[in-house]
C-alpha positions as CSV (number, residue, x, y, z in Angstrom):
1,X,90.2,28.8,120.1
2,X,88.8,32.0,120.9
3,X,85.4,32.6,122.4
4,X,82.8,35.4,122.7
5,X,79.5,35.9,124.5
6,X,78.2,39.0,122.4
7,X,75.9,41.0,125.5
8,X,74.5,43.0,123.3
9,X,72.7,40.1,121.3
10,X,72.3,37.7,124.8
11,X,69.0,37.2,126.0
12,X,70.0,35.3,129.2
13,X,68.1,32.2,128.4
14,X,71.5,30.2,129.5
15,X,71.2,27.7,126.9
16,X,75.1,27.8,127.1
17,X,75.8,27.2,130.7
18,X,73.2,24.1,130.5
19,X,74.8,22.5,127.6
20,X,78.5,22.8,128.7
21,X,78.2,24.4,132.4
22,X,82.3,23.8,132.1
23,X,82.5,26.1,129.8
24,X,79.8,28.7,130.1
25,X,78.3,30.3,133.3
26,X,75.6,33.0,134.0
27,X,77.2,36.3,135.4
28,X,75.2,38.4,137.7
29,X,73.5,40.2,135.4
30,X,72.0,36.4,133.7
31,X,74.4,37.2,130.9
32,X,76.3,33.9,129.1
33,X,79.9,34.4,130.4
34,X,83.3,32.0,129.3
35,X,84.5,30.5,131.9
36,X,86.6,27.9,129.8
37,X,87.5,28.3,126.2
38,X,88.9,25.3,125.5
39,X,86.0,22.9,127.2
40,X,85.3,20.6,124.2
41,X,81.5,21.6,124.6
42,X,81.9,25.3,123.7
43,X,81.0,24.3,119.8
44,X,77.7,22.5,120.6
45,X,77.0,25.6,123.2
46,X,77.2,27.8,120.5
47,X,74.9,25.6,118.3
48,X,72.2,25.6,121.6
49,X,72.6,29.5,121.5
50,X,68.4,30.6,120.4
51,X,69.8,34.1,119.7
52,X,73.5,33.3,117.9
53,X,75.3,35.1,120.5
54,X,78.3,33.1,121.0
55,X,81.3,33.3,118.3
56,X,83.6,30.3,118.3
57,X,86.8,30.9,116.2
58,X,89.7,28.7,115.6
59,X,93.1,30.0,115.5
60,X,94.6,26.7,114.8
């Protein structure tokens, strides 16, 4: 599975590290970073995302 914060589209609001802090952290900036792809949170992240900015794709 691949994973993408898009930083253009982030507004910080680190829905992502709350819902799956495993997976997702806030850099310095307050930017949504991946910490772990394959945390088995990272789809329900996403979904918590208010602005769409993480992409979850499966390469399986």
């Amino acid at each position: 599975m691949t994973v993408d914060v898009n930083k253009d589209v982030c507004i910080g609001a680190g829905q992502c590290a709350l819902t799956a802090p495993g997976a997702f952290f806030q850099d310095d900036d307050g930017y949504g970073t991946v910490r772990d792809p394959a945390d088995p949170l990272v789809p329900e992240a996403a979904r918590a995302c208010p602005v769409g900015a993480i992409s979850v794709a499966d390469l399986g």
